[in-house]
Steps between C-alpha positions, in 0.01 A plus 500: 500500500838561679569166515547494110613849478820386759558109344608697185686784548848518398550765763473273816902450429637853615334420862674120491836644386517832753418178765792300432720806434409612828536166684810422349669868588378434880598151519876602328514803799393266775796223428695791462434671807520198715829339350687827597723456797442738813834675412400647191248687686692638740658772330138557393375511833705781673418732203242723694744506797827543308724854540572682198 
């Protein structure tokens, strides 16, 4: 009863699309994150021990 109820619903799109559009965004921040170089972070870094 499902079965037939899921094979043709329209609706099963929305869930496929929010999957890619997630995997995409976390895939884009990971190559971004790791092809930073370790000086752009330093500044960064000392924030929470940085005199105003």
């Amino acid at each position: 009863m499902y079965r037939q109820l899921l094979e043709h619903s329209s609706l099963l799109i929305f869930p496929l699309i929010a999957l890619v559009l997630f995997l995409t965004t976390f895939v884009a921040q990971v190559i971004r994150t790791y092809s930073r170089r370790a000086e752009s972070y330093d500044r960064t870094a000392s924030l929470p021990l940085g005199d105003d």
